[in-house]
TORVEXTI-299873 format. One record per residue (C-alpha): x, y, z. Coordinates in steps of 0.2 Angstrom, whole numbers, plus 5000, padded with zeros to 4 digits. Layout:
% TORVEXTI-299873
<c1:X	c2:Y	c3:Z>
...
This chain:
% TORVEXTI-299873
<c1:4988	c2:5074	c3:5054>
<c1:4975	c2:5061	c3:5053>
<c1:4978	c2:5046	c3:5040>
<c1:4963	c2:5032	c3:5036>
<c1:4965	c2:5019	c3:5026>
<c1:4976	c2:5023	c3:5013>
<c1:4981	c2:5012	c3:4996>
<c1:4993	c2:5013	c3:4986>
<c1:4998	c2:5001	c3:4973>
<c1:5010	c2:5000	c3:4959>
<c1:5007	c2:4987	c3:4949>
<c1:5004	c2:4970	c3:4957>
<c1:5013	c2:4976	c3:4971>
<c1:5002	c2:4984	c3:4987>
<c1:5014	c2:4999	c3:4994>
<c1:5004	c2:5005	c3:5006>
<c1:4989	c2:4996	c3:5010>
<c1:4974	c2:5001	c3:5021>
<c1:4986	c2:5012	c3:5032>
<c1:4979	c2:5021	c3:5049>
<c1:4989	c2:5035	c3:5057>
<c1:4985	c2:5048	c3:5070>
<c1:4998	c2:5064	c3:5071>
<c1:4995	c2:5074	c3:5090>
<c1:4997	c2:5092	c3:5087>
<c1:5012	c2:5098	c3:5094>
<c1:5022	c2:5081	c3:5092>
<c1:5038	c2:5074	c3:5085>
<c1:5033	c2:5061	c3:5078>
<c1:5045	c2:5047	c3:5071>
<c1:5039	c2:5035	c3:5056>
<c1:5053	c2:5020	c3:5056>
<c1:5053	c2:5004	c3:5046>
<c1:5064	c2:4993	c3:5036>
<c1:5069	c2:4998	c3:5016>
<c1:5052	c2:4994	c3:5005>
<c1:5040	c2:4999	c3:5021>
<c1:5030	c2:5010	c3:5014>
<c1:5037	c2:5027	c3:5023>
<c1:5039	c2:5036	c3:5007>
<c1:5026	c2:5031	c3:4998>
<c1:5015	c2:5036	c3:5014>
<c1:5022	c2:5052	c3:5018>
<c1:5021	c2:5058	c3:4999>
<c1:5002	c2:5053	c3:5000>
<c1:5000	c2:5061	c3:5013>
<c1:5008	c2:5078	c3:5009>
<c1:5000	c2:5078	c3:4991>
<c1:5014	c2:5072	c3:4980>
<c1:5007	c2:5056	c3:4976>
<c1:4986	c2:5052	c3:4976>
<c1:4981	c2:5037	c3:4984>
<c1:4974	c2:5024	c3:4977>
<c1:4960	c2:5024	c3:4991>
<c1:4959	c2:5032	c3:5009>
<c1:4961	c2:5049	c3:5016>
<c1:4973	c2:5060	c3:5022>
<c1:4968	c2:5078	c3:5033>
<c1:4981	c2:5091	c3:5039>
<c1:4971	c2:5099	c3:5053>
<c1:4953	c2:5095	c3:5045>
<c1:4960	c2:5100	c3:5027>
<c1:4958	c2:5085	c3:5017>
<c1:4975	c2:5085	c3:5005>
<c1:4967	c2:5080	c3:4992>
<c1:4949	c2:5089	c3:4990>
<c1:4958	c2:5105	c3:4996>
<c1:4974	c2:5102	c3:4992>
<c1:4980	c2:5122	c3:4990>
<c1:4972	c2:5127	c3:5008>
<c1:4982	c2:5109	c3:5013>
<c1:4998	c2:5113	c3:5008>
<c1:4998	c2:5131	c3:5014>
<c1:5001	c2:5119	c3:5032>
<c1:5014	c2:5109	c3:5026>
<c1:5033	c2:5110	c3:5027>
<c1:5039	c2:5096	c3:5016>
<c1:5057	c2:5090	c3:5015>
<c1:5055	c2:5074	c3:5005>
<c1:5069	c2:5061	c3:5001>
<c1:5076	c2:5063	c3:4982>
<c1:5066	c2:5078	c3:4976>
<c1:5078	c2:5091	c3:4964>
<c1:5078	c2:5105	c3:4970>
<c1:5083	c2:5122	c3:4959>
<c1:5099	c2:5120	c3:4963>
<c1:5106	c2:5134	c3:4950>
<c1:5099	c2:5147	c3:4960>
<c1:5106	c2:5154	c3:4975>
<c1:5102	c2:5148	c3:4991>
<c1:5095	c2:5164	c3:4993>
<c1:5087	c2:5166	c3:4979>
<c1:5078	c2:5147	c3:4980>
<c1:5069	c2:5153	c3:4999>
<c1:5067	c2:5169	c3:4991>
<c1:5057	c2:5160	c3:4977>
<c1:5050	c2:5147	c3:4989>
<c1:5044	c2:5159	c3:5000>
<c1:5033	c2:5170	c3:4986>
<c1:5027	c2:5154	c3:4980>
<c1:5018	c2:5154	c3:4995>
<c1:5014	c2:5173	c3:4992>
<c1:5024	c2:5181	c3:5004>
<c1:5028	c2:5198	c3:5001>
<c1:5045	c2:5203	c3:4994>
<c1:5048	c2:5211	c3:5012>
<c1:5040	c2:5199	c3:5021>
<c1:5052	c2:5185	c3:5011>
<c1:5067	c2:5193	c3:5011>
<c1:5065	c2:5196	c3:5032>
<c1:5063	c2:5177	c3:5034>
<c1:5075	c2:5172	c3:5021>
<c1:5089	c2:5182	c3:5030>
<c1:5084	c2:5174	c3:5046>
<c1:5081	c2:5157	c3:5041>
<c1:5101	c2:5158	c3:5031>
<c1:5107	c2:5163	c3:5048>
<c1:5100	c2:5148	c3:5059>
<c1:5105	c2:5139	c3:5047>
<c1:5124	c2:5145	c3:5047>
<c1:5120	c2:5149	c3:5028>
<c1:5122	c2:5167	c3:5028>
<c1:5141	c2:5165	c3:5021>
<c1:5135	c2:5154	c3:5005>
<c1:5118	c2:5165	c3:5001>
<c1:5126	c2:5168	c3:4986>
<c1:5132	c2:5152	c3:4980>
<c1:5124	c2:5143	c3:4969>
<c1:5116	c2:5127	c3:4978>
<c1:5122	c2:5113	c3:4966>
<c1:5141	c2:5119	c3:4976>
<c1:5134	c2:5115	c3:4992>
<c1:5138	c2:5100	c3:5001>
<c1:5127	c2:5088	c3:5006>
<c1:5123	c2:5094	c3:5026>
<c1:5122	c2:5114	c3:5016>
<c1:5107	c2:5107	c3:5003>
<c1:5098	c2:5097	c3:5017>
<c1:5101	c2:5114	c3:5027>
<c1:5094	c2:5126	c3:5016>
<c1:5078	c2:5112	c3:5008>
<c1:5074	c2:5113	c3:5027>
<c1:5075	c2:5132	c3:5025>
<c1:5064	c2:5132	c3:5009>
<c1:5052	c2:5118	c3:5021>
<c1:5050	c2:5132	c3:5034>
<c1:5050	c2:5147	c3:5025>
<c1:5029	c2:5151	c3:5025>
<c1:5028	c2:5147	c3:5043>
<c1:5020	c2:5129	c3:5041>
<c1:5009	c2:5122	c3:5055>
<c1:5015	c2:5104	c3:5051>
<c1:5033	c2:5099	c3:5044>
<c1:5038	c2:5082	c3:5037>
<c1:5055	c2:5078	c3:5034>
<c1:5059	c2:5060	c3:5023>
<c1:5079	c2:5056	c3:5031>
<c1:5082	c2:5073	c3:5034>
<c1:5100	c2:5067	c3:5042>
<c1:5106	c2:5057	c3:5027>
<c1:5121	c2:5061	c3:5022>
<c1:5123	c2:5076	c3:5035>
<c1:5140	c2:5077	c3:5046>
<c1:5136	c2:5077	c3:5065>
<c1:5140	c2:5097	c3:5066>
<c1:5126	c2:5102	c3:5054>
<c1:5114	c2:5086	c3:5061>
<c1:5115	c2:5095	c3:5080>
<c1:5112	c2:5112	c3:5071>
<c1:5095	c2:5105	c3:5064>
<c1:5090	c2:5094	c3:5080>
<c1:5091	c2:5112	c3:5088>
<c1:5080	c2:5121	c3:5074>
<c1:5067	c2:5107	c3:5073>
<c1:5066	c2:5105	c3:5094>
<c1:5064	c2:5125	c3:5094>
<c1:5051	c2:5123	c3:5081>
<c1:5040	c2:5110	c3:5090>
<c1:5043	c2:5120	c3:5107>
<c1:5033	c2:5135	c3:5098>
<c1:5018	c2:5124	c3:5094>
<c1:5023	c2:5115	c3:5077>
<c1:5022	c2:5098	c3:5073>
<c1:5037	c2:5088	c3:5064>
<c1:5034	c2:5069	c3:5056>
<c1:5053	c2:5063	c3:5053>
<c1:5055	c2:5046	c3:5043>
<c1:5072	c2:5040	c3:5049>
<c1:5081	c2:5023	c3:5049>
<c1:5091	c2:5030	c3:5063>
<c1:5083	c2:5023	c3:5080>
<c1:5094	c2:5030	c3:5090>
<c1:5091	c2:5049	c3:5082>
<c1:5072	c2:5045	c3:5083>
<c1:5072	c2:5038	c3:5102>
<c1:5082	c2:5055	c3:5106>
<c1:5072	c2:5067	c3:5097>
<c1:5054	c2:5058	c3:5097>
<c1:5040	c2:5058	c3:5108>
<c1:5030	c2:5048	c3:5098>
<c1:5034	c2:5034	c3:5083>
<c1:5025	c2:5022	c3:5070>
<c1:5033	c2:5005	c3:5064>
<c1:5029	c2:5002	c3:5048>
<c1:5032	c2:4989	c3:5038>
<c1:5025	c2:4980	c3:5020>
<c1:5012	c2:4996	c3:5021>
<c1:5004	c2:4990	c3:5039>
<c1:5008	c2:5001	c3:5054>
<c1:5014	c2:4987	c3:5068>
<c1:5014	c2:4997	c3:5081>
<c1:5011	c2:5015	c3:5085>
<c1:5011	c2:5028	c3:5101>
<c1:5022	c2:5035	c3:5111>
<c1:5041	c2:5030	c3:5112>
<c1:5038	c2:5024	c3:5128>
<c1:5022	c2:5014	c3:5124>
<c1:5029	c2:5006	c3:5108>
<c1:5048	c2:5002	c3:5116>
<c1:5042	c2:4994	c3:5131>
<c1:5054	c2:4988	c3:5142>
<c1:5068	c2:4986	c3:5128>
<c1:5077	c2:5001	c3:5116>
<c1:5067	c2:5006	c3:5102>
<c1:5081	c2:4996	c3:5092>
<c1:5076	c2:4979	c3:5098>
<c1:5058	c2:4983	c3:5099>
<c1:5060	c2:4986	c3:5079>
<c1:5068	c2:4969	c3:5077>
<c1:5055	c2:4960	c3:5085>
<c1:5041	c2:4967	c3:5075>
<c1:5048	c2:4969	c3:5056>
<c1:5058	c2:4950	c3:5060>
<c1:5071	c2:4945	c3:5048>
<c1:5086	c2:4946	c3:5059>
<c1:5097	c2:4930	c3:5057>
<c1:5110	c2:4925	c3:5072>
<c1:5120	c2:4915	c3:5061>
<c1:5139	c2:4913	c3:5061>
<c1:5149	c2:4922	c3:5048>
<c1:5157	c2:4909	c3:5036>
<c1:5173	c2:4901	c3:5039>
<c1:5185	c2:4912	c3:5028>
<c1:5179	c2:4927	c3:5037>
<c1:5188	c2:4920	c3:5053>
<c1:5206	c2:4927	c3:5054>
<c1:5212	c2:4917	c3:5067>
């Protein structure tokens, strides 16, 4: 994925604003920064949610926005706070995601059934989704994300609100996935999920990248954690007020 100088503004405020990025193939790649970065706002431009105010954004030469069918025929998106049919089954909703990206009814209903079982889902296929549990609809959106095969996937806090048995089960899927040649872009505000699982990482912060390589590269000799701190600022080491002191 390669992003030039992307703009987006709402309003009087600049969300993003002349942002460069550069996705190796094959990478899992992290996108970290504080509330009000950006992140969103850059991953939905780049995945064709939202049209930029200015700038570019290609998904292995495919520009998003002049070819944006061919484009997202690449992309596996799981983004942060979009409804999802959550009447249907969870077998019906990869079933339908997977003909929108026409897949024939075999074809759909072989990867459907595979994707249910890594997943763990196979036991709740017939369950409407608005039952499942927060760690079951991040599960199966990531199922709908990979059901056409894409050769990119980005994932907007893909962990948020998951319990740590379904948040191992996903690690697994997504570092398989890589391993077979796919690359994964995860916005995260978990450093220590993104230090684990990323080879490479973008601090963003009021629509700027800060910094931008791999984790090594942009940690230096400290943790990802305090790397963070020092560029995006406003950490305070003050004492908490008196009343807080119990003894």
């Amino acid at each position: 994925m390669q992003l030039t100088g992307l703009v987006k503004r709402f309003g009087e405020k600049v969300a993003v604003d002349q942002l460069d990025l550069s996705v190796p193939e094959g990478s899992f790649y992290g996108l970290v920064g504080p509330n009000g970065a950006g992140k969103t706002t850059t991953l939905s431009m780049a995945t064709g949610l939202l049209r930029p105010d200015a700038g570019r954004a290609l998904i292995h030469g495919v520009d998003v926005w002049a070819e944006p069918v061919r484009a997202k025929a690449m992309i596996g998106n799981l983004a942060d706070g979009v409804r999802l049919f959550d009447r249907l089954t969870g077998e019906q909703l990869v079933t339908y995601t997977g003909m929108m990206f026409g897949l024939s009814h075999a074809e759909v209903a072989a990867r459907t059934g595979d994707l249910l079982r890594i997943m763990d889902l196979t036991a709740a296929a017939g369950t409407p989704v608005v039952d499942y549990s927060a760690g079951m609809t991040k599960k199966i959106a990531l199922a709908c994300a990979l059901v056409h095969a894409p050769r990119i996937l980005v994932l907007d806090e893909p962990f948020e609100s998951v319990d740590p048995v379904s948040a191992a089960n996903i690690e697994d899927i997504l570092r398989d996935y890589t391993k077979g040649g796919g690359t994964v872009i995860v916005s995260s505000h978990s450093m220590d999920l993104v230090q684990r699982m990323c080879d490479h990482v973008a601090v963003i912060a009021a629509g700027h990248v800060l910094a931008a390589g791999t984790v090594d590269e942009v940690r230096g000799t400290a943790t990802l954690q305090d790397r963070f701190v020092e560029l995006v600022g406003g950490r305070h080491h003050t004492e908490g007020p008196e009343w807080l002191r119990l003894s």
